[in-house]
N, C-alpha and C positions, 0 to 999 in steps of 0.2 A: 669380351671373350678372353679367357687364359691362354697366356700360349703354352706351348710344348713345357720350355724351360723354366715356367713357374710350377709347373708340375715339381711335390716334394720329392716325388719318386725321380724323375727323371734328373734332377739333381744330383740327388745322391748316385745314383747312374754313372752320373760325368765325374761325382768325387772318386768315386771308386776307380773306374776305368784309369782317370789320370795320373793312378800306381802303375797300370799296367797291361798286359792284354788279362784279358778275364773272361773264365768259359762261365755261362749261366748260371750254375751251379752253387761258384762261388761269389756268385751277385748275392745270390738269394741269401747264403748262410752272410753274409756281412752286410745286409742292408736289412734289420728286424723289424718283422712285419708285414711284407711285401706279399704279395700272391704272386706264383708264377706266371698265373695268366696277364694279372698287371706286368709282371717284368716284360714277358714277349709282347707285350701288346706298345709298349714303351721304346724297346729297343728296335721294333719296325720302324714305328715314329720315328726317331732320331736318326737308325740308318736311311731312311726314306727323306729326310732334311737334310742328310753328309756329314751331322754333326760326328757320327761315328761309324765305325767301319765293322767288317765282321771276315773272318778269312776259317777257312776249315783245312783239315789235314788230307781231306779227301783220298783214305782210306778208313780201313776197320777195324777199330770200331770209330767211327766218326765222330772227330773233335770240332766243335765251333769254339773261337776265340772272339771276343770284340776287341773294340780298342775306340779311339778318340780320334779323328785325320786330322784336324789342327789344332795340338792344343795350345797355340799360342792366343786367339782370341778370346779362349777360355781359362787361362791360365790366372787374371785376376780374380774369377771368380772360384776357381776352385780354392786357391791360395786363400781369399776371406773364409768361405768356407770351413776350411781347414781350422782357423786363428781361430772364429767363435767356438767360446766352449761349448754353448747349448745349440749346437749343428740343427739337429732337426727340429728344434724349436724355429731356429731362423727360416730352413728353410718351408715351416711351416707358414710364417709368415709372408717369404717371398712366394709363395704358393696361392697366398688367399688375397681374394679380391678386396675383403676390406679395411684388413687388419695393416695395411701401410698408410692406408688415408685417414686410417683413424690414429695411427702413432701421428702424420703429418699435421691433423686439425688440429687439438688440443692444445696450441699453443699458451693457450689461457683456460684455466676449468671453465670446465662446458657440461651444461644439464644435458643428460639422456635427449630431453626435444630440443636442445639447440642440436646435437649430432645429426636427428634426425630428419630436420629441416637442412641443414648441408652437405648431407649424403642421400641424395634421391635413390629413391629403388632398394633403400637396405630395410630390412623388415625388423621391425623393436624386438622381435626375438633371434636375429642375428645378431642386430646391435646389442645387446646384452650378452649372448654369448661370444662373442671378440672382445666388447669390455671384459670382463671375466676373466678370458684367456690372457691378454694383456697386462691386469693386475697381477696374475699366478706367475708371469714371466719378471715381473717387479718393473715394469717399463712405465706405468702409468701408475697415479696414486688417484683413489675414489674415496673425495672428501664430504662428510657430511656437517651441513651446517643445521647449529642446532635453532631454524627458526620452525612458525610456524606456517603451513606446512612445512617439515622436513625438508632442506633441499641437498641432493646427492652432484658435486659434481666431479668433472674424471681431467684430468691434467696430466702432460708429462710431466713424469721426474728426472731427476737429474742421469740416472742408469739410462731412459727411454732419450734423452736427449746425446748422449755420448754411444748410443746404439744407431741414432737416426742417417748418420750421413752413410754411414757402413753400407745398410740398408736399404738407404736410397741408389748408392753406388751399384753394388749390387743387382738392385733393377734394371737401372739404369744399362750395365752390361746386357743381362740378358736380354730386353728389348733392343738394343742394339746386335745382339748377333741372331735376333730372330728377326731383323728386319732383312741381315746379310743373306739368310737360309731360305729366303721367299724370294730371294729375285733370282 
């Protein structure tokens, strides 16, 4: 199960916020893509875990503001965040359940059915579409060797191995402050 904060949306949430307080509004027009109903559906989430807060003007016409309540153990990962050029690529990665174990496996090229036998539960049309997305980000290179049968296999490369610790750090944060947000 996903938490909260491998949500892409909700990311980009904490990126945004950690400029400033921010009425809904201006989530929406600076995070592209988003539906409103995902934004409020997100920003309960988060305020209902403490990771953020919400205050109103409470007159008329009624302002709501968010904000962040600590962003010091959120502060590494906003910051990484920040540094990757390709933001929502990453955080699409830190979003998806398979596209980190699959940057982590490939230590050595690997056939499509070695991946598949080491990742239980992924279906060969997800594995193909993460491979895919992986290649397009240039993280992985898919080698074809010319025997016979053909064989295709997927390795990191050198860009995927200098993106890996980022990444895993990354994780790493947010399942450490979602473990904080449950007790």
């Amino acid at each position: 199960m996903r938490t909260l904060l491998e949500c892409k949306w909700a990311l980009q949430i904490i990126k945004n916020l950690a400029e400033g307080l921010k009425r809904p509004s201006e989530l929406l027009k600076n995070i592209s893509g988003l539906l409103e109903r995902v934004l409020y559906h997100r920003l309960k989430a988060l305020e209902s875990k403490g990771i953020i807060g919400k205050e109103s003007n409470n007159k008329y016409p009624l302002k709501t503001f968010y904000y962040l309540n600590d962003k010091e153990p959120l502060q590494p990962l906003v910051s990484l965040l920040s540094k990757l050029e390709e933001t929502n690529k990453i955080e699409n990665i830190l979003g998806s359940k398979w596209l980190l174990l699959l940057l982590n496996h490939p230590k050595r090229p690997s056939s499509p059915k070695e991946l598949l036998l080491v990742l239980p539960g992924i279906s060969e049309k997800v594995l193909y579409e993460n491979l895919n997305y992986l290649i397009a980000l240039g993280l992985i290179d898919r080698i074809v060797k010319a025997t016979k049968p053909v064989a295709t296999l997927h390795g990191l490369n050198n860009k995927g191995e200098e993106f890996l610790p980022s990444l895993e750090y990354a994780k790493n944060i947010i399942l450490s402050i979602w473990k904080k947000t449950k007790s």
